[in-house]
N, C-alpha and C positions, 0 to 999 in steps of 0.2 A: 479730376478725371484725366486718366493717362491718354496720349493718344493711341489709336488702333494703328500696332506695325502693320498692317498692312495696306497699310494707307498711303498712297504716295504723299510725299513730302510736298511737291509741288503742287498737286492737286489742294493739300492745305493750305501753302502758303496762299494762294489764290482767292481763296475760300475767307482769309483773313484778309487781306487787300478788299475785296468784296462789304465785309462787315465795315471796314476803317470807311469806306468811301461810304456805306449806306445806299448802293444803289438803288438811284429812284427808279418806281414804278408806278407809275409805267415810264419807261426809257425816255429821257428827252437830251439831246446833249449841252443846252442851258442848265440845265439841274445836276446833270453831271460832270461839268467843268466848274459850275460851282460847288458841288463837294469835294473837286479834287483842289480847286483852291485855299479849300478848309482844310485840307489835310496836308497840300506844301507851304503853306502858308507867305502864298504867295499870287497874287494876279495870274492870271491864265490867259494870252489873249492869241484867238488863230489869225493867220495870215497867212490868205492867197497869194500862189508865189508861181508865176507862169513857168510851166516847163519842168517842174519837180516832180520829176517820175523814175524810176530805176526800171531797167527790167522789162517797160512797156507798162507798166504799171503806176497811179498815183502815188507818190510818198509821202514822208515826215521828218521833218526836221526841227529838232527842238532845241531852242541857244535861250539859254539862263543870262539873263541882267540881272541887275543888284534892287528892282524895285518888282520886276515879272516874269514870267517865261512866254516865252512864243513858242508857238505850236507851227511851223507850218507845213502848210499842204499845197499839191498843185492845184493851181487857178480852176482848170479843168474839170477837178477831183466833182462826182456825183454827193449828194447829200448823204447815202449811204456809206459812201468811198469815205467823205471826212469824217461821218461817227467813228468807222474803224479806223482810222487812221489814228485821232485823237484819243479812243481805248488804246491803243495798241502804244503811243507814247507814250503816256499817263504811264501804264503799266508800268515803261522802263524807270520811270521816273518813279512810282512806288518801290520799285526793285532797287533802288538807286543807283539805276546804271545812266547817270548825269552825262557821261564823257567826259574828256578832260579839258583842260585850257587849251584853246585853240592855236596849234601852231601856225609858220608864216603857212601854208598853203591852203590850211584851212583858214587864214586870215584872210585871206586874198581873195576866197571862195566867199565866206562870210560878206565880204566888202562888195563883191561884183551883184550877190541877190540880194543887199540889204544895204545900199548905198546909204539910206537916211539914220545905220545904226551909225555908233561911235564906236569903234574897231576894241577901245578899252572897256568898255561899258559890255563887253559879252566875257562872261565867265566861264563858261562851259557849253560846250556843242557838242549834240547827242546824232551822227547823222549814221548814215547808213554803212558807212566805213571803222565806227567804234564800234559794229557789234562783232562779237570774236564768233568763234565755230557755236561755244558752247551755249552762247545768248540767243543764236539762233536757233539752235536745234530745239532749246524751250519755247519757241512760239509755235504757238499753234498756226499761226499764219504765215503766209511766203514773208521771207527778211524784204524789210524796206529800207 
């Protein structure tokens, strides 16, 4: 079955991401950090991080190690605030917009919220400064 052009593209892509995850229902974000870990194949673990907000708003920030990803979010963030928060990373991370390998300022940033990580042991940080115009303009949501 060909797709219908008149479909938006993105609207599909979504639509597949959606299928790949299997999202549970009814929504729970244990079920659905465990399907996304089936699908990066990878641990998924969040972490409250005081003060990580852009904008007056909760954010996310997600930095790949070589055994899991971290999700985090601000300390503060509501129960609702961290579902969206962790849909809205996942996504990039289904889109594979990873980020790249952290330079020294984003080392240095890395090092000041995450003193317990190992500055080598982070592969890639996805934060709110790697999304370009066009990565924003596809969220539905305000950029974090």
């Amino acid at each position: 079955m060909s797709p219908d052009p008149r479909r938006d593209p993105i609207i599909e892509q979504l639509w597949r991401m959606a299928e790949l995850l299997a999202v549970p229902l009814p929504w729970t974000l244990a079920a659905f950090i465990e399907r996304a870990e089936a699908v990066t194949g990878k641990r998924i673990r969040l972490l409250p991080v005081a003060g990580l907000h852009t904008e007056g708003a909760p954010c996310g920030l997600v930095l790949e190690r070589p055994a899991e990803i971290v999700i985090a979010c601000d300390a503060a963030a509501s129960d609702a605030d961290v579902g969206h928060i962790v849909r809205h990373e996942v996504g990039h991370l289904l889109l594979n917009q990873i980020g790249g390998a952290p330079d020294r300022s984003m080392t240095e940033a890395v090092e000041a919220l995450f003193p317990e990580f190992d500055r080598d042991e982070v592969l890639h940080v996805l934060g709110p400064q790697d999304r370009g115009d066009e990565t924003v303009r596809q969220c539905t949501v305000p950029p974090c």
